[in-house]
N, C-alpha and C positions, 0 to 999 in steps of 0.2 A: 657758841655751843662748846661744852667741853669736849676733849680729846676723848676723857675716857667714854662718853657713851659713843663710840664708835666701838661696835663688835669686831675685831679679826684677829690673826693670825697672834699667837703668845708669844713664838719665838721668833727672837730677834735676831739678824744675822749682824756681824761683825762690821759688814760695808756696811748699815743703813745711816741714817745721815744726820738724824737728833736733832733736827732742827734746822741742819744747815740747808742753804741752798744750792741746786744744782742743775744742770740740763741733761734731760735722757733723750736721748735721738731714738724713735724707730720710723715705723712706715707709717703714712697717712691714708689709714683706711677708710676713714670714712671724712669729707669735712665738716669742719664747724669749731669754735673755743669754748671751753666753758673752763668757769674758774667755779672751784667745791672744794671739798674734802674728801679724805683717801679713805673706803673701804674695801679694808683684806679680804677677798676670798679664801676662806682658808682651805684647801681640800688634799693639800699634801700630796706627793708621789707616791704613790702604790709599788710595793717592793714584794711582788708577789713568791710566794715560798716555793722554792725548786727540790720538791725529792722523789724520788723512785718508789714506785707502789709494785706492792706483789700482784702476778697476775691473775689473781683470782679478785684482785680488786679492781680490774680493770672497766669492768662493766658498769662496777657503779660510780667510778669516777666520771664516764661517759656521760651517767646517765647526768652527773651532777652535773655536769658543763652545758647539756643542754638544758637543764633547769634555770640554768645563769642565761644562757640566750633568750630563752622562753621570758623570762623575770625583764631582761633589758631589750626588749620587743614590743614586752606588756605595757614596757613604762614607755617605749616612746610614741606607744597609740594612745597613750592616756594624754601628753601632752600636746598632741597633735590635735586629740577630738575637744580638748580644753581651749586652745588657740582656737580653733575654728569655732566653736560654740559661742566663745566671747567675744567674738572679732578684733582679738590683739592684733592679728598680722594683716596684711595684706593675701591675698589667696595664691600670691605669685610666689608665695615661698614654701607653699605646704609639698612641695615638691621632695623637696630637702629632706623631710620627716618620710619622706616615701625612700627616697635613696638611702638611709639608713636604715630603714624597715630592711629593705633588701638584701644591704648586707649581710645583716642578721639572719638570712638564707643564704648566702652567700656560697657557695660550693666552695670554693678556695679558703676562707675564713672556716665553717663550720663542719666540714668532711677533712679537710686536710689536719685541722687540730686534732678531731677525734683519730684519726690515723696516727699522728704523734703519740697521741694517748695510750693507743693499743702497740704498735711497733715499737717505742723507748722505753713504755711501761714507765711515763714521767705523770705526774699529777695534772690538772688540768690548767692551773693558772701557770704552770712551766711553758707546757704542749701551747697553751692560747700566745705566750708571751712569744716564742719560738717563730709561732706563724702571724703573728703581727708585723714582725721584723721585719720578715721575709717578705709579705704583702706591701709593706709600707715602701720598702724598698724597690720594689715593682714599679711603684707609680713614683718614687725619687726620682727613679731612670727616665721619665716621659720626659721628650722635647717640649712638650707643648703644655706653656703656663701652669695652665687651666687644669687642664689636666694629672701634672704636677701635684697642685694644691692638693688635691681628693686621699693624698697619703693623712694629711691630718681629720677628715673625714673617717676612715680605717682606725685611725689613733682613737678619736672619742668613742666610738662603738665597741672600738676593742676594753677599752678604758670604764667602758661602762658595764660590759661583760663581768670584767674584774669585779670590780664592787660588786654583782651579785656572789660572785664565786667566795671573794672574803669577808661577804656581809659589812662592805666598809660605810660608814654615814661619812657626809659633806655636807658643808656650807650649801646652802640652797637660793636660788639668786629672789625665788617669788618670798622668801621669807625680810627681804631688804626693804625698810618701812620706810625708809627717808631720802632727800635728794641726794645721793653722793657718786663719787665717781667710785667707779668698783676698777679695781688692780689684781688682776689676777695674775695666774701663770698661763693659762688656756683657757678658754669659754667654747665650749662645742655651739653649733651653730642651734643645736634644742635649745643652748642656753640662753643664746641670744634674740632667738625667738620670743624668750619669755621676759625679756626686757621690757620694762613699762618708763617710759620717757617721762613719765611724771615722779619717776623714786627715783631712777637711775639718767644720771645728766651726759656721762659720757663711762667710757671704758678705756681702761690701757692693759696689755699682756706683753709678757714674754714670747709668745710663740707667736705664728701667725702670720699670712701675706696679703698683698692687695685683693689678690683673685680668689681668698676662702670663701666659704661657704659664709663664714663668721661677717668676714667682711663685706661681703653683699648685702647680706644682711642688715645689718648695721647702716648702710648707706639709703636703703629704703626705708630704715625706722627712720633718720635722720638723725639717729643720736652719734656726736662725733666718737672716733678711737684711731690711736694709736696701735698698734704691733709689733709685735716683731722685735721689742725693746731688748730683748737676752735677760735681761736682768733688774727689769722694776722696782720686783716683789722684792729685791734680795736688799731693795735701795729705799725702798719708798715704806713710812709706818703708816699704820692707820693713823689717819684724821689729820694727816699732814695737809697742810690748803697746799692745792695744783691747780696750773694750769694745762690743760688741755689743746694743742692748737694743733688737731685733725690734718687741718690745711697743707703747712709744713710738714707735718710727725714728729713734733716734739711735745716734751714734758716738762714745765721747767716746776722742782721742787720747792715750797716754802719761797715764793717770788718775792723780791722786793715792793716797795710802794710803786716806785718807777715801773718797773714789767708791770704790776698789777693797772696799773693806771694805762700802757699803753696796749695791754691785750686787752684791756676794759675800752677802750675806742677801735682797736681792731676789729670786736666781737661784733660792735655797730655798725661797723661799715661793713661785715660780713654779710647782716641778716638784709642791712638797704639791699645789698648786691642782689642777694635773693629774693628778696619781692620784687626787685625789676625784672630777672629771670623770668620766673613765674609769668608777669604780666604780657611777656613774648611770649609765651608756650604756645597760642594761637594761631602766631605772626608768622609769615612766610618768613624763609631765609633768602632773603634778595639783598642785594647789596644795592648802595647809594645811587650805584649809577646804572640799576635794573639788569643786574647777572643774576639768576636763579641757580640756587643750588636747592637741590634735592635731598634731604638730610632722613636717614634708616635707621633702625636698631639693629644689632644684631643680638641674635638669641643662643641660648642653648634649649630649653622646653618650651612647649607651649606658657605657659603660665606667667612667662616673662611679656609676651605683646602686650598685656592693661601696663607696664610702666613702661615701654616704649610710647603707647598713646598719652600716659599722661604728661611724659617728659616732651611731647610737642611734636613727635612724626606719627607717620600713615605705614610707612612700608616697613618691611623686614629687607634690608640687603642683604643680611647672610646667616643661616638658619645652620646652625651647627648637630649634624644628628649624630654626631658621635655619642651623646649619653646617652641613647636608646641603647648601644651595645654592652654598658658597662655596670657592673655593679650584679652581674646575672650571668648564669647557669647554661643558658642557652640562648641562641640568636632571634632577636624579634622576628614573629608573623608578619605577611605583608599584609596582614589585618591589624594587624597593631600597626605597623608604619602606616596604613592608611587612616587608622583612627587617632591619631599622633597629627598628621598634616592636615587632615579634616577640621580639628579642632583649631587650630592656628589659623585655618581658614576663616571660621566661623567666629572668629572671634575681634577679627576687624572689617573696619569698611569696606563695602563690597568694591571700591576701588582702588586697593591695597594690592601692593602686588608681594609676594614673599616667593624669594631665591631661596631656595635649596640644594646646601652645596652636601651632594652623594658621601657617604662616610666616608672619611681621613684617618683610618686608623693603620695601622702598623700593624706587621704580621707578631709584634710583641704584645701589643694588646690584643686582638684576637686570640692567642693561646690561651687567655687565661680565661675566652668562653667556649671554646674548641680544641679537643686534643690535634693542634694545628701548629706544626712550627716549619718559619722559616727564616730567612737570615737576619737573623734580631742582633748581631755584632754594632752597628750602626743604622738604628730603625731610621735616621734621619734621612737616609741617603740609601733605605733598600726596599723592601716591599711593603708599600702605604700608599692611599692614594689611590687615583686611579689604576696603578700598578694591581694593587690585592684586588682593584675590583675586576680587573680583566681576569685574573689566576683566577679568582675564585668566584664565577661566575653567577652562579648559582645563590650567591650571596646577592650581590649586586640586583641580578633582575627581582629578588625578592623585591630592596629596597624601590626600585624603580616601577614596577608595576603597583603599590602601595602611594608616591608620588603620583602617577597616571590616575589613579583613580581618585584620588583626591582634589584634583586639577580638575574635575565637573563640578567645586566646592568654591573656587577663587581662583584670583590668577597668579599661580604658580609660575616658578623658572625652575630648570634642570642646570646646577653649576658641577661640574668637575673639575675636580681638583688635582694640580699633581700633573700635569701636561706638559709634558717636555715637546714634543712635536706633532706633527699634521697624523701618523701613524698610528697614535695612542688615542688621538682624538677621533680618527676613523672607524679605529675598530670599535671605540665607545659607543659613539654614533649608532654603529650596529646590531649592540645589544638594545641601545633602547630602542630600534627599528625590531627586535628581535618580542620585546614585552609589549609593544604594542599589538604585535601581529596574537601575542596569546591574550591578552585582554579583547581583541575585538573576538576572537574564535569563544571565547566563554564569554561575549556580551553583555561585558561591563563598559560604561560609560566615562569618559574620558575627553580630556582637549587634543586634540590631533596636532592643533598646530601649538603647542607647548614651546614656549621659545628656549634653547638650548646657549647656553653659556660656559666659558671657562673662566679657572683661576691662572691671573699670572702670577706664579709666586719662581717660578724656575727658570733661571738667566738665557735658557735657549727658548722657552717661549716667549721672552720677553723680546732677544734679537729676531725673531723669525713672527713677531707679530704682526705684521703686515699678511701674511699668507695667512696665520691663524684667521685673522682677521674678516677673512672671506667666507669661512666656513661656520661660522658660530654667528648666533645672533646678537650677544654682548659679551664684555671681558669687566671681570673683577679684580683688579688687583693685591692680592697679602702682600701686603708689605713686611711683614714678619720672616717669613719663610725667604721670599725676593732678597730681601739684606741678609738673612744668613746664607743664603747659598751663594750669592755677590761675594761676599765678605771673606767667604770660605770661614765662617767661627762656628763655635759650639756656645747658643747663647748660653747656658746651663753651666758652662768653664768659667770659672770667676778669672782666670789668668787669660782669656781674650776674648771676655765678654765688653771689653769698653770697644773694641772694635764693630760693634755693632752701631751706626752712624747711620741714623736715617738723612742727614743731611750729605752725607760724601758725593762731591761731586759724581762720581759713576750711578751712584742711587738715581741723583737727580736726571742724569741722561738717559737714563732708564726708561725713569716714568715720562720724561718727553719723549721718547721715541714713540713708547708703547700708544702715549694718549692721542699722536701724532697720525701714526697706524691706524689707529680707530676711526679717528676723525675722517679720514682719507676713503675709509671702509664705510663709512656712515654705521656705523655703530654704537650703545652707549659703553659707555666703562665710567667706575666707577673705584674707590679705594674700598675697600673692607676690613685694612689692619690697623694697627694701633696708632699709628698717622695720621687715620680719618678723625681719629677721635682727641688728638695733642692739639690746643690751642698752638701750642708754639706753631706749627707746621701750614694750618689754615691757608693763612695767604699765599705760600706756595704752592698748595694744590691750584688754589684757585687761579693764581697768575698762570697754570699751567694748562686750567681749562676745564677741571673736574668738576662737575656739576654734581653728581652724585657722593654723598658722604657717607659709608654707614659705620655705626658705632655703638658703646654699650650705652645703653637710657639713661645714664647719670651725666655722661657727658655733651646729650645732644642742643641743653641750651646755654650751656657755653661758646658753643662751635656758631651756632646759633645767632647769639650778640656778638660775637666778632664778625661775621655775614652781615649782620644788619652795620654796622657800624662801619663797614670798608666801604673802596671802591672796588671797580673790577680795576681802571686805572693804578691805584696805587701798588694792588697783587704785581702786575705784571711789572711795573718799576722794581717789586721786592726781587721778585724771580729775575730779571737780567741782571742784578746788580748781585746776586747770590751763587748766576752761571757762571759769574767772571772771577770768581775768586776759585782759589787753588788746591784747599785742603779741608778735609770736615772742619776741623776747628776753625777758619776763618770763616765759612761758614755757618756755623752754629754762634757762633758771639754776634756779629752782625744781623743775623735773623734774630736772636735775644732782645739784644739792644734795641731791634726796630720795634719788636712787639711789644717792649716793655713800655717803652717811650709811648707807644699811640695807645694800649689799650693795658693800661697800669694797675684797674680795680681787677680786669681778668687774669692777672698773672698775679696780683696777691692772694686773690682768692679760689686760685685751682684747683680742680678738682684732684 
């Protein structure tokens, strides 16, 4: 096929590469290789015009800014009601197109620009540009990933506003008639919804992280991408042949015969790996010498349980309800949290159990749905957690009483999070001894005996678990939170973020004490952080005793074939031979080495 009938971008930059070959590293968002040709998105940065309007023009600048919201609302119901009408997507992702609708009501987004508007007396793509900044910059500051990510969320909606305000045309992804791999700068996750696997074989951007919206996305279309590269577009021309290799997160440009030949036997041995995947999705996760592990999803909405079912589990271990508070104006009804946990009920087997761990947010996220502030200098370490839920009460029994009621639907758990000792867990205790007593007075229907859980993520629950221990019905361990607060780092600090060592001996004394507590207690526990879900770590949990895994749905049948393919023998060999050594990194190379050596197709092919 020639170069030229490849449509993109005209201008050329200075870096691109004419031919030559090269490797682009970014993140592997989604896996999988594919070998095509490069088409530019072309849609350019938007350089929107900054000037000062008289005030008599102020109204109708207003008006015009909400004509642009109105315009990019219009358009993302139109693309939503399209997806859903043709069955492009899966239904677990029309979420997404809802949480951007939102913004586009957004009180922080759409009241604070027009306030710009009227108080600078600036134009309206100045005022939007001003408070995008400022929003996006909001959620830079979040500790937590996931959370994080939701600034390039802000970005496309903001981004999309624009384009009504300057009437700008783009490159349009459903206009893309042929197989190729599309290279852009950014793809909003509407974009990538509109992705049809039969035109488009893979994706690579500049922007972008493992935990976008984009990149979720993407992982349940199945079409591989790369991220997060800085600088593709500025590297890559259209109709260049690439490879793709998701897996990794590379890009290698215009590849030799040799690359081409051996990502061309890579790409086979990927897709075997995947039908034998697949062919477990059924299969208990029992090891060789019959240890049962118990493998979960964890979620953020409802709409996520059909890919936890189809990726091969039953339960939810940890139901994140922090995005019920976000993206909005005002605080959920405990008629919305009850019709929110209903649904998650109702949507798996009635022997399904789903843990709901009580909102984790920080008194910085809260302000921006509540004229509400309190010590936001280090949300990591000040009011979140069950901390904001005790202060602010009123909040908490909402979300609790809305769980209660829901829990006559399935069987629900109560987790809190954020428990530093027996005190915090008491008073807890007693507000939802407090919502129960108002749900039976207005008789509504409820499980009485709801099993009540905590998080260990905080180093003084973890030493004084033995006590916790007695008083809860199970413990879930974050491992996320557990290592940075161990660690004493700031994972978000690139200067001591490599300090974040889920293997460090003290890590690992840790989680044998806590699981040791439990066991002692007759309780379950179970991991919930990004541990449960890293092939590398597997055998360690399990040498350790963990029966219970949960994780996000792309990873659970990897975790999966390594259970099916160990002993419980060999785990526990891994683990004393792992306790006797001195330092993360001795550590972490010996556990590499063992996992690479026994189970080789799963660490070429990780997720």
């Amino acid at each position: 096929m020639a170069l030229a009938n490849f449509k993109g971008t005209e201008k050329v930059s200075d870096r691109r590469l004419h031919g030559l070959s090269c490797m682009i590293s970014g993140v592997g968002a989604s896996p999988g290789i594919t070998i095509g040709r490069a088409f530019l998105l072309d849609r350019g940065k938007l350089k929107p015009r900054c000037e000062k309007i008289p005030s008599d023009q102020v109204g109708a600048e207003s008006e015009r800014f909400l004509a642009a919201v109105a315009g990019a609302r219009r358009e993302l119901e139109e693309v939503k009601a399209r997806t859903i009408r043709t069955g492009e997507v899966s239904s677990e992702h029309n979420y997404i197109f809802d949480v951007h609708l939102l913004m586009t009501k957004d009180k922080m987004l759409v009241d604070d620009t027009l306030t710009l508007i009227k108080e600078k007396k600036i134009n309206a793509e100045w005022a939007l540009s001003l408070n995008s900044e400022k929003i996006i910059n909001f959620f830079r500051q979040m500790e937590d990933a996931y959370l994080r990510e939701r600034q390039s969320d802000v970005a496309h909606v903001c981004e999309l506003i624009l384009r009504y305000l300057t009437s700008s045309d783009y490159d349009s992804i459903d206009k893309i008639s042929r197989g190729v791999i599309v290279v852009a700068h950014d793809l909003s996750p509407a974009d990538t919804l509109q992705l049809d696997p039969k035109k488009i074989s893979a994706f690579v951007t500049d922007l972008g992280g493992r935990t976008s919206h984009t990149a979720i996305v993407a992982r349940s279309l199945e079409i591989p991408a790369v991220v997060g590269t800085e600088f593709a577009t500025e590297k890559i021309n259209g109709g260049d042949r690439l490879v793709v290799d998701g897996i990794e997160g590379r890009v290698i440009v215009n590849p030799s015969q040799e690359q081409l030949a051996g990502y061309q036997d890579k790409s086979k041995q990927y897709r075997n790996f995947q039908t034998q995947l697949i062919s477990n999705r059924d299969l208990p996760a029992e090891t060789r010498d019959g240890f049962q592990v118990a493998l979960a999803g964890n979620i953020e909405s409802p709409e996520e349980t059909e890919s936890v079912l189809d990726h091969g589990a039953r339960d939810i271990g940890l139901y994140r309800t922090e995005f019920l508070y976000l993206n909005r104006t005002s605080l959920p009804s405990e008629e919305e949290h009850y019709l929110t946990y209903k649904k998650v009920a109702e949507s798996l087997p009635p022997e399904s159990t789903i843990t709901i761990r009580t909102f984790d947010l920080g008194a910085d996220k809260l302000a921006a749905i509540q004229n509400f502030h309190g010590d936001c200098i280090n949300p990591a370490l000040g009011l979140r957690g069950v901390r904001l839920c005790l202060h602010r009460r009123e909040i908490f029994i909402t979300q609790l009483k809305g769980i209660l009621r829901a829990s006559s639907h399935g069987r629900l758990k109560i987790m809190l999070p954020m428990i530093s000792g027996l005190a915090e867990l008491r008073q807890a205790r007693a507000v939802i001894e407090q919502s129960m007593a108002e749900l039976e007075r207005e008789g509504a229907a409820f499980a009485r005996d709801i099993p009540l859980g905590i998080m260990i993520e905080v180093p003084s629950a973890a030493v004084i678990s033995d006590m916790l221990a007695r008083e809860v019905d199970f413990f879930s361990i974050g491992t996320n939170d557990l290592i940075q607060y161990t660690m004493a780092l700031d994972r978000s600090n690139e200067h001591v973020s490599y300090l974040y060592e889920p293997l460090h001996p003290a890590i690992l004394r840790l989680l044998n004490q806590v699981i040791g507590n439990a066991r002692q207690a007759n309780i379950p526990v179970s991991i919930c952080g990004e541990m449960a879900g890293e092939p590398l770590y597997t055998l360690i949990l399990l040498g350790m005793g963990f029966n219970k895994l949960s994780m996000n749905a792309i990873s659970i049948p990897y975790i999966k074939q390594i259970v099916r393919e160990s002993t419980f023998v060999e785990a526990r060999q891994l683990l004393a031979e792992s306790l006797s050594l001195n330092t993360a990194a001795e550590v972490e190379n010996f556990v590499a080495r063992e996992m690479n050596r026994r189970f080789p197709e799963t660490f070429l092919m990780k997720v």
